[in-house]
C-alpha positions as CSV (number, residue, x, y, z in Angstrom):
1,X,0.0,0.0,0.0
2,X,1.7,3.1,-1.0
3,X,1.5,6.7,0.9
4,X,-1.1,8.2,-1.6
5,X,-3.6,5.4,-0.7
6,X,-3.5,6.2,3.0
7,X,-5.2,9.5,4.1
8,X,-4.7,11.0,8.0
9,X,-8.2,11.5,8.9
10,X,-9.3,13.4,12.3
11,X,-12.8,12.3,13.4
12,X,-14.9,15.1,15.4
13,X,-16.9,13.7,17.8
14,X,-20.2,12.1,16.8
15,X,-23.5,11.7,17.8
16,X,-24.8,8.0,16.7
17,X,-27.5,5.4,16.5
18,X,-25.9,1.7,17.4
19,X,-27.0,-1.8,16.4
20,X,-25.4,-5.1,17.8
21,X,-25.3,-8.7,15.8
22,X,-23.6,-11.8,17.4
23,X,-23.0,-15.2,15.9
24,X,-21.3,-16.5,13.3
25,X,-22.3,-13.5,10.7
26,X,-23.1,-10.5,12.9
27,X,-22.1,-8.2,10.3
28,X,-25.4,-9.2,8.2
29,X,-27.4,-9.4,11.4
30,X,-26.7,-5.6,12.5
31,X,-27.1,-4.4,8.7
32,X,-30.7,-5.7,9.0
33,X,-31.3,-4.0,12.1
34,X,-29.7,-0.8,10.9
35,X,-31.8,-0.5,8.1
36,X,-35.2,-1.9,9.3
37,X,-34.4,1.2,11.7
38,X,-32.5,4.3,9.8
39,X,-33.9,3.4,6.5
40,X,-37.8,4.2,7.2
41,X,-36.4,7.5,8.5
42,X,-34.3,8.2,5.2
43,X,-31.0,8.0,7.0
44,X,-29.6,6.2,4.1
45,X,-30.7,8.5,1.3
46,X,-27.6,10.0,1.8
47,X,-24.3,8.6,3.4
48,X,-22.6,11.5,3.5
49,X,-24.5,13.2,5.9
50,X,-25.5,10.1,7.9
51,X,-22.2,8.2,7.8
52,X,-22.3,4.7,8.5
53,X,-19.6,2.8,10.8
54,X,-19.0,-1.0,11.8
55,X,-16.6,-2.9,13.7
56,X,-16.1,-6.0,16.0
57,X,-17.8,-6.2,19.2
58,X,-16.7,-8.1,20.3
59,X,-13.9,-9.5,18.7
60,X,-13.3,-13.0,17.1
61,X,-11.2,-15.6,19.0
62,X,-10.2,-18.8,17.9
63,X,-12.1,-20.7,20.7
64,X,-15.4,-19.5,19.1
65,X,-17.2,-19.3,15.8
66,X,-19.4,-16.4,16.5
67,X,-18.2,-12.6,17.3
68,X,-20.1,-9.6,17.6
69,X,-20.5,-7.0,15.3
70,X,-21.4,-3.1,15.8
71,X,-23.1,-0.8,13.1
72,X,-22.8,3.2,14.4
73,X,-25.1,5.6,12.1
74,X,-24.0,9.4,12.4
75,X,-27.7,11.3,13.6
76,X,-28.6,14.4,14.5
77,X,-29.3,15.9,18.3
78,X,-33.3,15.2,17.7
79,X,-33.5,11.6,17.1
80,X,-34.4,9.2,19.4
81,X,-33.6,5.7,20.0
82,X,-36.3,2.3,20.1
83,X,-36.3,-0.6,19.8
84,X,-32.8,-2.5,19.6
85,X,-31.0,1.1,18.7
86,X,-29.0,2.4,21.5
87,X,-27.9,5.9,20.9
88,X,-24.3,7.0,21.7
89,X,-21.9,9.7,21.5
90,X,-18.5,8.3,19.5
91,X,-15.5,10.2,20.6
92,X,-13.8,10.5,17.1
93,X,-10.2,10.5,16.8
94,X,-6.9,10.5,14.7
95,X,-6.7,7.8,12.0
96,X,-5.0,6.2,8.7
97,X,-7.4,5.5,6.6
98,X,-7.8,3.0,3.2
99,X,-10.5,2.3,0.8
100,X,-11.3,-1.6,0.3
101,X,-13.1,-2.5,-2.5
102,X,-14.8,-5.5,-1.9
103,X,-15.2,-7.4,-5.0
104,X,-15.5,-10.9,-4.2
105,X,-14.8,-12.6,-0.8
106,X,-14.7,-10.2,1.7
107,X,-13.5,-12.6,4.3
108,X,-10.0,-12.8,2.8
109,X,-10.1,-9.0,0.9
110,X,-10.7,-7.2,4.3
111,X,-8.6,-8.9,6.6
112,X,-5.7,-8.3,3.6
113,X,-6.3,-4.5,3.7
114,X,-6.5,-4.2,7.4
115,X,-3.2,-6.4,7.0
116,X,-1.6,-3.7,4.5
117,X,-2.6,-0.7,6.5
118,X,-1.0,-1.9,9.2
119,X,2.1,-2.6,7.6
120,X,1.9,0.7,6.2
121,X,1.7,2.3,9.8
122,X,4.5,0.3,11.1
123,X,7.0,1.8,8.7
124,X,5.1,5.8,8.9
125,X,6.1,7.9,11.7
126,X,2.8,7.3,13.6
127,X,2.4,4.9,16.5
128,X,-0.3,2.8,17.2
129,X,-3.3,4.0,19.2
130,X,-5.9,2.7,21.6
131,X,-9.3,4.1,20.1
132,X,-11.8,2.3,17.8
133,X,-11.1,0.8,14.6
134,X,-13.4,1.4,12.4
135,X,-14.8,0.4,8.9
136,X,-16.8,2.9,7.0
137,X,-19.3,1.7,4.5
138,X,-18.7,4.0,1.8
139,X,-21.0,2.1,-0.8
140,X,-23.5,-0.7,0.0
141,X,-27.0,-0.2,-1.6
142,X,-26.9,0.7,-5.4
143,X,-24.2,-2.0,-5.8
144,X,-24.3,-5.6,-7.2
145,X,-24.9,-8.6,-4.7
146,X,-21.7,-9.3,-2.7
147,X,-19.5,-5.8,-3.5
148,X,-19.4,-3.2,-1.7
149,X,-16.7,-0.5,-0.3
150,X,-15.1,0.3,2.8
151,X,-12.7,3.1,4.2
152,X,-10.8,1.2,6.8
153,X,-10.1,3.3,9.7
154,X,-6.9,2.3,11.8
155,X,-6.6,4.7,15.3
156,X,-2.6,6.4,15.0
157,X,-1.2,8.8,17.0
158,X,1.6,11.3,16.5
């Protein structure tokens, strides 16, 4: 992965809607609950404004199948949480961040970006950092079955 591919992004604080999955394929799991909830309310008409965030929680280990996984939707101050949807205030933060475009399957492309970006912040000048990482689902609903895109979010600090 070369410099131009990596970006330094600060994340503001945000205010968020959050969805849990757990089991073997949380990820689909939360994205149902996400959009049985934000959709209806046209959160996803446009992703720029109401950014959507995922990541492990909790984590995989190799004495288990299942994991969790965490969709965070940016809102604004009025909306309320029901249901499943617990609302939260994300922290933000200072991060490298890649674009993974997931073509076929995303349970080797992923783990092969995260794998690069890593690399890449091991020989940078930034040191590794203790906040969330994040993926950012860039691209989901208007493209074919199975692709989609990511920016991959790994926490650095200077």
């Amino acid at each position: 992965m070369s410099s131009q591919e990596v970006r330094i992004v600060k994340l503001n604080e945000m205010r968020v809607a959050s969805v849990l999955g757990y089991g073997t394929q949380p990820e689909d799991q939360a994205w149902k609950k996400l959009t049985a909830w934000a959709k209806p309310k046209g959160l996803m008409d446009d992703l720029s404004v109401h950014r959507i965030f995922g990541f492990n929680n909790p984590s995989p280990s190799p004495a288990s199948p299942n994991y969790g996984y965490e969709f965070m939707i940016v809102i604004g101050p009025d909306m309320e949480a029901d249901g499943e949807v617990e609302i939260k205030t994300f922290p933000g933060g200072l991060y490298a961040v890649a674009r993974c475009e997931v073509t076929s399957d995303p349970g080797e492309q992923i783990p092969a970006a995260w794998q690069a970006l890593v690399l890449w912040r091991e020989q940078s000048q930034y040191k590794s950092a203790s906040h969330q990482w994040l993926e950012e689902h860039i691209e989901t609903i208007n493209m074919p079955e199975g692709q989609f895109t990511l920016d991959l979010y790994l926490p650095i600090a200077e």
